[in-house]
TITORSE-23150 format. One record per residue (C-alpha): residue in one letter; x, y, z negated. Coordinates in pm, whole numbers, plus 32768, in hexadecimal, padded with zeros to 4 digits. Example, Ala and Ser with C-alpha at 12.3 -4.5 7.8 and 13.67 -1.06 7.14 Angstrom:
MARZA;code;east;north;up
MARZA;A;84CE;7E3E;7CF4 .
MARZA;S;8557;7F96;7D36 .
# end
This chain:
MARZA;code;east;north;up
MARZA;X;D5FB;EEEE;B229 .
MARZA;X;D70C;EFA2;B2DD .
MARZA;X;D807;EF28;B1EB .
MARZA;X;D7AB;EDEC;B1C5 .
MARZA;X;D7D2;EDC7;B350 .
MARZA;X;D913;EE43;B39A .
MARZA;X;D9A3;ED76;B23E .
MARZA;X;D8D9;EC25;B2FA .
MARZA;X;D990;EC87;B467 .
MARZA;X;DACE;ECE8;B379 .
MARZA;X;DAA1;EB74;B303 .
MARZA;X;DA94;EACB;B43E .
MARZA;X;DBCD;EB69;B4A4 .
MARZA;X;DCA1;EB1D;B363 .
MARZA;X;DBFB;E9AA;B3C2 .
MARZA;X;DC70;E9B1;B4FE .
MARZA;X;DDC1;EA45;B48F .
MARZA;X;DDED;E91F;B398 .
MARZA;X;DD99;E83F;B495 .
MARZA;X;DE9B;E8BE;B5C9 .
MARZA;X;DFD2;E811;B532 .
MARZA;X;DF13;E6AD;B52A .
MARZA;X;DEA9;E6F5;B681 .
MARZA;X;DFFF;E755;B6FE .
MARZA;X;E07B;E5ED;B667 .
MARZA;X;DF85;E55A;B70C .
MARZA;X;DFE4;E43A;B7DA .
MARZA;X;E15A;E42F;B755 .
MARZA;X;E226;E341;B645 .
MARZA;X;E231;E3AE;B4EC .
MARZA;X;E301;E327;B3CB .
MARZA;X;E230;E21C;B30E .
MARZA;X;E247;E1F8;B1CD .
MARZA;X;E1A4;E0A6;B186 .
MARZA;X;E289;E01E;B296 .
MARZA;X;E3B9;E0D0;B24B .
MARZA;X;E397;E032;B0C4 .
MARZA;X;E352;DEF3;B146 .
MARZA;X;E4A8;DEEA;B254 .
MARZA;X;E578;DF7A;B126 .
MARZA;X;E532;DE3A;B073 .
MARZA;X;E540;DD25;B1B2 .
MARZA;X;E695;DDF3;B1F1 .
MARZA;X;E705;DD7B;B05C .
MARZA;X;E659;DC1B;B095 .
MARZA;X;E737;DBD2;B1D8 .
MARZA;X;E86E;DC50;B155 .
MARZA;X;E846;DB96;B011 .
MARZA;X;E825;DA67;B10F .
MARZA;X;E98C;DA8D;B13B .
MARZA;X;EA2C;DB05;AFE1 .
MARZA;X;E9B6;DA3A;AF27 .
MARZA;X;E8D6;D94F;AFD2 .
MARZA;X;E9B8;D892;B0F0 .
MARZA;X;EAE9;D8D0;B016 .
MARZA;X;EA6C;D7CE;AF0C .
MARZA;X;E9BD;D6FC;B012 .
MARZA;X;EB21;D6D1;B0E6 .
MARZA;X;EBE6;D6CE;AF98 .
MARZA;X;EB2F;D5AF;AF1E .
MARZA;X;EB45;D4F1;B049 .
MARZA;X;ECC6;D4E6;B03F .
MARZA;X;EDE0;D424;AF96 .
MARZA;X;EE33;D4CD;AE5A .
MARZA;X;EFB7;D565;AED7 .
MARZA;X;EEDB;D62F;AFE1 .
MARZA;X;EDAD;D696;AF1D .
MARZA;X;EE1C;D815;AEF5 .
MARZA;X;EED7;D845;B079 .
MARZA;X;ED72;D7F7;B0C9 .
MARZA;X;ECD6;D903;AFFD .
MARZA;X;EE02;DA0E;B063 .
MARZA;X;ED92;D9C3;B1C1 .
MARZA;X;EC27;DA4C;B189 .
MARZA;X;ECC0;DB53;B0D5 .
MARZA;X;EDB2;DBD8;B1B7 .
MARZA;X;ECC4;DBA5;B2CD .
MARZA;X;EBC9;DC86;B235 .
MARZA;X;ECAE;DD8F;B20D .
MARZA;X;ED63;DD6A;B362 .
MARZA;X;EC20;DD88;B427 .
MARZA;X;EB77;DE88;B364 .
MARZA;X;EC9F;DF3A;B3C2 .
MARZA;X;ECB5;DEE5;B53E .
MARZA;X;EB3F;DF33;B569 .
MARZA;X;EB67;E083;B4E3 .
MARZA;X;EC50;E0D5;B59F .
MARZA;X;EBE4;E03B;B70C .
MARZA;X;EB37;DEF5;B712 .
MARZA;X;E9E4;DFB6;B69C .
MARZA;X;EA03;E04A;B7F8 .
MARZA;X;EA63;DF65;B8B9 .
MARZA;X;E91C;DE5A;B83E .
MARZA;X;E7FB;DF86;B826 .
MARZA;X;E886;E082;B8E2 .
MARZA;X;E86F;E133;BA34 .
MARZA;X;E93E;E09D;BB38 .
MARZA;X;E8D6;E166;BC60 .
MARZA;X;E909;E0B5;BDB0 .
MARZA;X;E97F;DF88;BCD9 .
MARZA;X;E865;DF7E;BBE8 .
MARZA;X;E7D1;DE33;BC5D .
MARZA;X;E912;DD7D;BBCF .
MARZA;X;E9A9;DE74;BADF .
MARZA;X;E973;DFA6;B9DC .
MARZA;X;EA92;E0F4;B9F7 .
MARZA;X;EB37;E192;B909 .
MARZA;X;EA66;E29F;B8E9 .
MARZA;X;EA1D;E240;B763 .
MARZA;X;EB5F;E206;B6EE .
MARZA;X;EBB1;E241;B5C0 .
MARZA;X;EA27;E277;B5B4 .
MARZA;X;EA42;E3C2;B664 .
MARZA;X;E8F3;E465;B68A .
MARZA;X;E870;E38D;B587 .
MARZA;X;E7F9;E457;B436 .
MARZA;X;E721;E44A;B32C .
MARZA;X;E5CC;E4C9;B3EE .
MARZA;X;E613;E3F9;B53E .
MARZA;X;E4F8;E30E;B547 .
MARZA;X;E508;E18F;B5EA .
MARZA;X;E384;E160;B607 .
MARZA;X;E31F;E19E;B4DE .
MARZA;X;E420;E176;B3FB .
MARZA;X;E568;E242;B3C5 .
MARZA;X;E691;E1E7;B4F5 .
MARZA;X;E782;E1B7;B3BD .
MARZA;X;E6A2;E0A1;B327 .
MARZA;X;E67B;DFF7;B484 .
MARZA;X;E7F9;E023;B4BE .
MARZA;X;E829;DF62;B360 .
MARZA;X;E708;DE6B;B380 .
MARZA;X;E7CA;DDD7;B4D9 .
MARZA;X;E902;DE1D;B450 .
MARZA;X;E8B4;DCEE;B34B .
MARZA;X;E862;DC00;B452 .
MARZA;X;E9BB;DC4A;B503 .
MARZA;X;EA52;DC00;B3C4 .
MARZA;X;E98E;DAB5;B368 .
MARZA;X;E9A0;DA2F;B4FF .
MARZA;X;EB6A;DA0E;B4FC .
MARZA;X;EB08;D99E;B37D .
MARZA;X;EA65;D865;B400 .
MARZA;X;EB80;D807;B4C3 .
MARZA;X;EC66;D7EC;B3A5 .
MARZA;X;EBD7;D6AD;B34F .
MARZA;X;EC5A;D609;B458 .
MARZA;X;EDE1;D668;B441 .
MARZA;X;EDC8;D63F;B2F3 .
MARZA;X;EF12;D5E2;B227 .
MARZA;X;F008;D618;B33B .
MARZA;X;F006;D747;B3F7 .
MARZA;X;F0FD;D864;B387 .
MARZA;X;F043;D98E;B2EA .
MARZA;X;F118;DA9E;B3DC .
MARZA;X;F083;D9A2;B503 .
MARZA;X;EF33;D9B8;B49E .
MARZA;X;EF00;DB1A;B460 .
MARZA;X;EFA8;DB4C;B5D2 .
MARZA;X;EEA1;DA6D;B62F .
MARZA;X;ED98;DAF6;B5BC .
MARZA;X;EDDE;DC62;B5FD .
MARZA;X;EE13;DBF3;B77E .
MARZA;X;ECDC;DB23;B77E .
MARZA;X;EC2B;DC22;B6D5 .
MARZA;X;EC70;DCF5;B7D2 .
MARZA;X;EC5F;DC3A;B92C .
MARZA;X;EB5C;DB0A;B8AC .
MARZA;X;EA35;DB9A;B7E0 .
MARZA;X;EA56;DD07;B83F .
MARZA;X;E9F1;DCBF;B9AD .
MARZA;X;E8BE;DBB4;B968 .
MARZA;X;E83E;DC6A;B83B .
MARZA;X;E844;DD68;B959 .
MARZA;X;E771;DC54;BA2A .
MARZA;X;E683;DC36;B978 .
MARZA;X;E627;DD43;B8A6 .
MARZA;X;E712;DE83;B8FE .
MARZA;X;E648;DEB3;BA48 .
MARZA;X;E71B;DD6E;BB31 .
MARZA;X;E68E;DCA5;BC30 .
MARZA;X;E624;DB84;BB4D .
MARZA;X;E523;DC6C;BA7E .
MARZA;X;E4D7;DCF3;BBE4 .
MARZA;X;E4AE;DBA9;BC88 .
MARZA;X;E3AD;DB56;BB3A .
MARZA;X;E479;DA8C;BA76 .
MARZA;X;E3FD;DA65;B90D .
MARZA;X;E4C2;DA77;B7F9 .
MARZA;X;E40E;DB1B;B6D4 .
MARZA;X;E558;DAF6;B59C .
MARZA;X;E697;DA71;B661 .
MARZA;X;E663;D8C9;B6F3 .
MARZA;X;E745;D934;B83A .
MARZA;X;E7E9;DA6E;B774 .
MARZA;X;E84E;D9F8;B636 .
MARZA;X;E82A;D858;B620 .
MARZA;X;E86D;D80F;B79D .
MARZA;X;E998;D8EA;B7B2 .
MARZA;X;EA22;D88B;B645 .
MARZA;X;E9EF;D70D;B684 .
MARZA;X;EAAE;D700;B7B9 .
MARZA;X;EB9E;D7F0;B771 .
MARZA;X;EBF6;D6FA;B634 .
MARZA;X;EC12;D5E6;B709 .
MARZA;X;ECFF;D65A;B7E2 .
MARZA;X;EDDE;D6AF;B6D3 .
MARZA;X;ED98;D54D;B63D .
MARZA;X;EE09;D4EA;B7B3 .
MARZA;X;EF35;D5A3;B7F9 .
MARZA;X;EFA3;D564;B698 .
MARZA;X;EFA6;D3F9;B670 .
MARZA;X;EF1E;D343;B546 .
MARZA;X;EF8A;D345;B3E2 .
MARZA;X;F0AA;D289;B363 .
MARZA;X;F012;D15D;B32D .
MARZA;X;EEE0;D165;B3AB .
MARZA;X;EE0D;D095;B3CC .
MARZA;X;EEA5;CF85;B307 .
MARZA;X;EEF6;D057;B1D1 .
MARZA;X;EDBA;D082;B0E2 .
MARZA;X;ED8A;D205;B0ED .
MARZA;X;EC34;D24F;B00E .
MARZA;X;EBB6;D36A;AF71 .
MARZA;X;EC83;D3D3;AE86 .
MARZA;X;EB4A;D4C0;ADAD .
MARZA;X;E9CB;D416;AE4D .
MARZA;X;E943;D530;ACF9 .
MARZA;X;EA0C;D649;ADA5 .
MARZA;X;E95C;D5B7;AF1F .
MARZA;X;E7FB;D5C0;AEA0 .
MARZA;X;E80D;D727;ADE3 .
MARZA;X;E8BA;D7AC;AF2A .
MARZA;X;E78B;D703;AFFD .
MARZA;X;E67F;D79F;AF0A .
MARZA;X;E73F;D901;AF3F .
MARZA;X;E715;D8D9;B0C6 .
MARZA;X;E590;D854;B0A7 .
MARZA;X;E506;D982;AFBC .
MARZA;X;E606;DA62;B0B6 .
MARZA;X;E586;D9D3;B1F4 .
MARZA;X;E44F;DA74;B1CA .
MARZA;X;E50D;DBD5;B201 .
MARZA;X;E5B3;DB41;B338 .
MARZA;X;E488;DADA;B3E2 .
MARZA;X;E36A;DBA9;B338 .
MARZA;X;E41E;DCDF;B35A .
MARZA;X;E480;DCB3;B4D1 .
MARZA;X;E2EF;DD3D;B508 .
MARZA;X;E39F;DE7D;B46F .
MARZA;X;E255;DEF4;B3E6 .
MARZA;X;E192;DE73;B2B4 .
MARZA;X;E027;DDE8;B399 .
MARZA;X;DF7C;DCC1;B3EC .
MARZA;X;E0A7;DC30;B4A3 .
MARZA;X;E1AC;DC24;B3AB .
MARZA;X;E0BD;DB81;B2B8 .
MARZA;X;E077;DA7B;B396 .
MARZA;X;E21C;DA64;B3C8 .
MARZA;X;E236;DA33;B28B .
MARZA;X;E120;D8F6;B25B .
MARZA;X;E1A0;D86D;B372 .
MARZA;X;E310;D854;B2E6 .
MARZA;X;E26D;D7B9;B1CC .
MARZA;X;E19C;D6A6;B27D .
MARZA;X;E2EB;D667;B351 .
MARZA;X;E3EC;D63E;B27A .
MARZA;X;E32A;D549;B18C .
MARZA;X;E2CA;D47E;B282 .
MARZA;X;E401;D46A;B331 .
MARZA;X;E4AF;D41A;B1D5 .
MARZA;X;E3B5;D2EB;B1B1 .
MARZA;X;E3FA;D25D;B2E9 .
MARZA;X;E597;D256;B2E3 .
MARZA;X;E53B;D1D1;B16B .
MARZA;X;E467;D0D1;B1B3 .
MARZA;X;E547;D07B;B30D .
MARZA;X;E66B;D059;B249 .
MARZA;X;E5B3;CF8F;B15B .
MARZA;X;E54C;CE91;B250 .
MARZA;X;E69C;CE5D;B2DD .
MARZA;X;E747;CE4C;B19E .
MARZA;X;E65B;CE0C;B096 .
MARZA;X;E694;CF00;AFCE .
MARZA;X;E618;D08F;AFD8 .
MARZA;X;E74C;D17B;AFAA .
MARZA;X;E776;D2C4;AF3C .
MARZA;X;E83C;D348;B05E .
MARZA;X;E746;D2B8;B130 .
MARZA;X;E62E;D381;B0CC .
MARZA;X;E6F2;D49E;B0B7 .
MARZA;X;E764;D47F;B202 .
MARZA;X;E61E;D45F;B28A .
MARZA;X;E5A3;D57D;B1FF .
MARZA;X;E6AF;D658;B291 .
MARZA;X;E65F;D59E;B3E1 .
MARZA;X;E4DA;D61B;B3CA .
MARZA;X;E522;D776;B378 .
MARZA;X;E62F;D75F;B4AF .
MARZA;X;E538;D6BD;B571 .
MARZA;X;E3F1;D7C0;B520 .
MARZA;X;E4F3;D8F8;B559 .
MARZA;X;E493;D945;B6B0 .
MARZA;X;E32C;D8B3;B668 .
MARZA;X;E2C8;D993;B527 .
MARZA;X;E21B;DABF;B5D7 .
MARZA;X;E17D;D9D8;B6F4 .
MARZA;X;E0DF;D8B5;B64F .
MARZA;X;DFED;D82D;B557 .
MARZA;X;DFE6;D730;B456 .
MARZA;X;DFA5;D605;B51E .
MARZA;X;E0BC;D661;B5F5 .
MARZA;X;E1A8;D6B4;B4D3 .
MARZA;X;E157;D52A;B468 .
MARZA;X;E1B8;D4BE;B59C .
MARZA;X;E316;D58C;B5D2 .
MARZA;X;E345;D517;B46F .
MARZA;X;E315;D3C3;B49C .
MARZA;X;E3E1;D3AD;B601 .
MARZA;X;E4EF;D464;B54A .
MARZA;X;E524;D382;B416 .
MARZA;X;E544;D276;B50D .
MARZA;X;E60C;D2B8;B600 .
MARZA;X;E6F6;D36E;B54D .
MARZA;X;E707;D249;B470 .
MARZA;X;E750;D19C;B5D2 .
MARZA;X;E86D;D285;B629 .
MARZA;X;E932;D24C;B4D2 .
MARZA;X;E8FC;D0F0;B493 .
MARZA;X;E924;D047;B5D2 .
MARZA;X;E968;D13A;B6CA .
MARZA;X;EA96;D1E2;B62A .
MARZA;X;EB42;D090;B5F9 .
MARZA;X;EB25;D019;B748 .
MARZA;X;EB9C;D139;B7DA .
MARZA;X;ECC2;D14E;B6CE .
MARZA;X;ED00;D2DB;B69E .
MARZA;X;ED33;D378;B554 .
MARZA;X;EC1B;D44C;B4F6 .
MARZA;X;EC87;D459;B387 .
MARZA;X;EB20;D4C4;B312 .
MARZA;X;EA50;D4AD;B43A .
MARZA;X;EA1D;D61D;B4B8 .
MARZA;X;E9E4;D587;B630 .
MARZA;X;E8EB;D47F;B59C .
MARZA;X;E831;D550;B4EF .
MARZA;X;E84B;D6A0;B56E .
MARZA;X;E86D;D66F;B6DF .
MARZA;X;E78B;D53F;B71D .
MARZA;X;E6A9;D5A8;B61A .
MARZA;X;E69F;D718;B6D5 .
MARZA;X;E66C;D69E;B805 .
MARZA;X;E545;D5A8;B79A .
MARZA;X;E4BB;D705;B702 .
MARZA;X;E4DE;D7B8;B848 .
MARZA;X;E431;D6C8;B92A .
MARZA;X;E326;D65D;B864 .
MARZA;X;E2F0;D7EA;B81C .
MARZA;X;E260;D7DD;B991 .
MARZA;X;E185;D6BA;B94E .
MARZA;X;E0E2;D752;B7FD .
MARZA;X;E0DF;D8A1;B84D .
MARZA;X;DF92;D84A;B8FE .
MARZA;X;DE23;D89A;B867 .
MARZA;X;DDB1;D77B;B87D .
MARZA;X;DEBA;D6D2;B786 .
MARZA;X;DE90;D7F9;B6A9 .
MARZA;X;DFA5;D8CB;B739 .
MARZA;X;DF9E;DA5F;B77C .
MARZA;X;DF3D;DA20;B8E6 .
MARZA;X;E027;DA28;BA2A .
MARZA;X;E06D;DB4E;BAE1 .
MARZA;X;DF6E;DBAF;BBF4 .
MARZA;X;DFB2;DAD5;BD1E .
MARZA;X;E086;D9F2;BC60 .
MARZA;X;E068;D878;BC6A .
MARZA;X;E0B4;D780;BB58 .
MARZA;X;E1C2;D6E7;BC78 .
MARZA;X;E233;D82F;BCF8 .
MARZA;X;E26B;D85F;BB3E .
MARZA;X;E33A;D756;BAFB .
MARZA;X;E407;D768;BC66 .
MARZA;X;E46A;D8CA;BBD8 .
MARZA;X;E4A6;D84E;BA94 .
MARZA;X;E56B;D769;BB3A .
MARZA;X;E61C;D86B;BC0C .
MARZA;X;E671;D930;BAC2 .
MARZA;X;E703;D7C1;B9FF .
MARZA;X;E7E9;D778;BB49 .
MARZA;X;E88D;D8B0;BB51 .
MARZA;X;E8DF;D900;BA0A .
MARZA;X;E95B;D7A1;B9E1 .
MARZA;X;EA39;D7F3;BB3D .
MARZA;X;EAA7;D932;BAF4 .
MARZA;X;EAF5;D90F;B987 .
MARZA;X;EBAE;D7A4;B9EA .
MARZA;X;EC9C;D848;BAD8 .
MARZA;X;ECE1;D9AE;BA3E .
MARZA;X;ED24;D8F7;B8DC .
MARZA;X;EE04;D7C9;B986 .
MARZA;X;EEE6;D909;BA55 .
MARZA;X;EED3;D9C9;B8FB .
MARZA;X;EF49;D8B4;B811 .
MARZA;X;F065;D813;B910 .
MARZA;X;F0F2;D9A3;B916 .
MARZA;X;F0DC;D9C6;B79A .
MARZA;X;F1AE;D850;B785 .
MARZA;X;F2C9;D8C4;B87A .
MARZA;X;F2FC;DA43;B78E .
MARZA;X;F2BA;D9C0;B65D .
MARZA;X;F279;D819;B651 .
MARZA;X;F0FE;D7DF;B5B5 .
MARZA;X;F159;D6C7;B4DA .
MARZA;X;F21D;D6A6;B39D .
MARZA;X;F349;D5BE;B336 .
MARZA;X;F333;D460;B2FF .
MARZA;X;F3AA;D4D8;B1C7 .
MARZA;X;F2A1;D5AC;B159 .
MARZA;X;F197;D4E4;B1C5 .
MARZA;X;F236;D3FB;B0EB .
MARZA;X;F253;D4E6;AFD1 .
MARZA;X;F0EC;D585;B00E .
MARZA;X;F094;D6D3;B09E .
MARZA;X;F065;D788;AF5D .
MARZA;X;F1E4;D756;AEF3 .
MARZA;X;F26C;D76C;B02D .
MARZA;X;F1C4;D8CC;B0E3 .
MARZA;X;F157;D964;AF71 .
MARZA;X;F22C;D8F1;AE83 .
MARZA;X;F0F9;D89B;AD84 .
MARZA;X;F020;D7A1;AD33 .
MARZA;X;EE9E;D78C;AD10 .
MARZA;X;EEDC;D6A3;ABCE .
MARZA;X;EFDB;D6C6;AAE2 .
MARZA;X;EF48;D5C0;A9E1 .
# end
């Protein structure tokens, strides 16, 4: 009897024993593995959004003499900001900026100093959150290639981009998700409308602006040169979309499921409506049309995707399709700017659309996740609004100042002469077609 009660209290303490580490954890984050397999892939999803996707999908979309300077500017983007965020720019969006932290990161992470292969973000590995954000910096100065495209010099544009990178999205990815006053104030922006679309739409624009138009635009017939090349590179961004705005719940639950529906519902339905718009107007359905309007739904339900349901996914898509449609068809031409493929009219109108209708079907009672407590439908959308008026400021101003410096050191556009002759000769030396 003895034995057998000193081996049951032996027992309970080996139980208790086994137990004390679990108890010690109690309470804090531990690595998840579920969620860290699930980031690894959104990380490979969003990058492949880039190389290949928007490669092909810009490629297509120009004349034939500029097809491959398009694709070496996605290219050498990648590799440039990979780079620069390495090195600072990791810092300076998600990192501690101490007195300043409500408008910037430090430096305390460059060259992703203290970051190692057991430091945890939540509960994934810092390294995979580092790389996940790292290919939405890459895919955001991406965008804006589209609407420079075929005539700004390849040494301008990587100055560009590693100045924009720097003093553009570093400080309102900071905003909003690195700890600034817009994710303070309660702005919502679950995958990048005011981050990534907002700030790549304008920033294009201005370029577009300061720029001037092509030679002989309008009156010189400039179509797509490869519509195949368009539609593959749209597919590429659709199936990688759901990475971008999935994965932004950085966990594998409930909420990046219903991310990834959402997507879904929005992008068809905002692909419809710029189809069936354009078909009405023009009596025929087009290819590029539908294409476009799908990239202008998953723009649109980008901010959206962790806050709303599938009623209000319908509804972003359908206001997307349309007035994006809007924006390129009759609002670009009055206006006359050069937006070779229509970053601003997709990307930043379609971002912002996202952004404010995020605060209208983020409520319960139009399916959404629910407003914060003490939060108001109004007092939503006037923050929303808050967060779409200065991005659009800020990135407007910093990226005029930043391209008009760039011009005087180094001149932004090419020759008349190699416009003439077409980018790829002229800045590569090769050709995308040698048939």
């Amino acid at each position: 009897m003895k034995i057998r009660k000193y081996a049951g209290i032996g027992g309970a303490f080996a139980a208790v024993a086994l137990l004390l580490p679990a108890l010690a954890l109690a309470g804090t984050t531990k690595l998840n593995t579920g969620d860290t397999a699930w980031m690894l892939t959104s990380t490979a999803l969003v990058l492949f959004m880039t190389i290949p996707g928007l490669s092909l999908f810009y490629a297509g979309m120009v004349r034939t003499k500029n097809a491959m300077s398009v694709m070496m500017q996605c290219f050498a983007i990648t590799c440039l900001v990979t780079l620069l965020w390495v090195i600072y720019v990791y810092g300076l969006a998600f990192g501690n900026g101490g007195s300043m932290q409500q408008w910037i990161g430090g430096f305390g992470k460059a060259f992703m100093a203290g970051v190692g292969r057991n430091t945890l973000s939540g509960t994934i590995p810092e390294t995979v959150f580092l790389m996940f954000q790292l290919t939405f910096a890459i895919i955001t100065p991406a965008l804006m290639v589209g609407a420079f495209a075929e005539r700004m010099k390849f040494s301008a544009m990587l100055w560009f981009i590693g100045l924009w990178l720097t003093f553009v999205y570093a400080p309102i990815a900071h905003w909003v998700w690195g700890g600034g006053w817009l994710g303070n104030l309660g702005a919502l922006d679950f995958a990048g409308g005011t981050v990534v679309h907002i700030n790549a739409g304008i920033a294009g624009l201005m370029a577009a602006l300061v720029m001037g138009k092509r030679k002989g635009y309008p009156g010189t017939a400039m179509p797509p040169h490869s519509l195949m090349l368009t539609v593959i590179g749209a597919g590429m961004l659709w199936v990688g979309w759901f990475g971008f705005n999935a994965g932004s719940e950085l966990a594998a639950d409930g909420t990046a499921g219903m991310a990834m529906v959402v997507t879904q519902i929005a992008t068809a339905a905002a692909a419809l409506t710029w189809m069936f718009s354009e078909w009405l107007a023009h009596g025929k359905p087009s290819v590029l049309g539908i294409v476009s309007g799908a990239v202008a739904g998953l723009v649109a339900i980008t901010p959206a995707s962790g806050f709303v349901g599938p009623m209000g996914a319908i509804a972003i898509g359908f206001a997307a399709g349309l007035v994006c449609y809007l924006a390129v068809a009759k609002l670009k031409p009055v206006m006359g700017y050069d937006d070779a493929l229509d970053a601003f009219g997709v990307h930043a109108i379609g971002g912002a659309i996202g952004a404010i209708l995020t605060g209208v079907f983020v409520v319960k009672g139009l399916g959404g996740a629910g407003l914060a407590e003490g939060m108001t439908m109004g007092s939503q959308v006037g923050i929303q609004a808050v967060a779409v008026i200065s991005t659009v400021v800020y990135d407007a101003i910093v990226s005029l100042i930043l391209l008009k410096i760039v011009d005087v050191f180094i001149g932004l556009r090419v020759s008349e002469e190699a416009e003439t002759d077409g980018l790829d000769i002229a800045l590569h030396d090769e050709r995308g077609y040698n048939l």
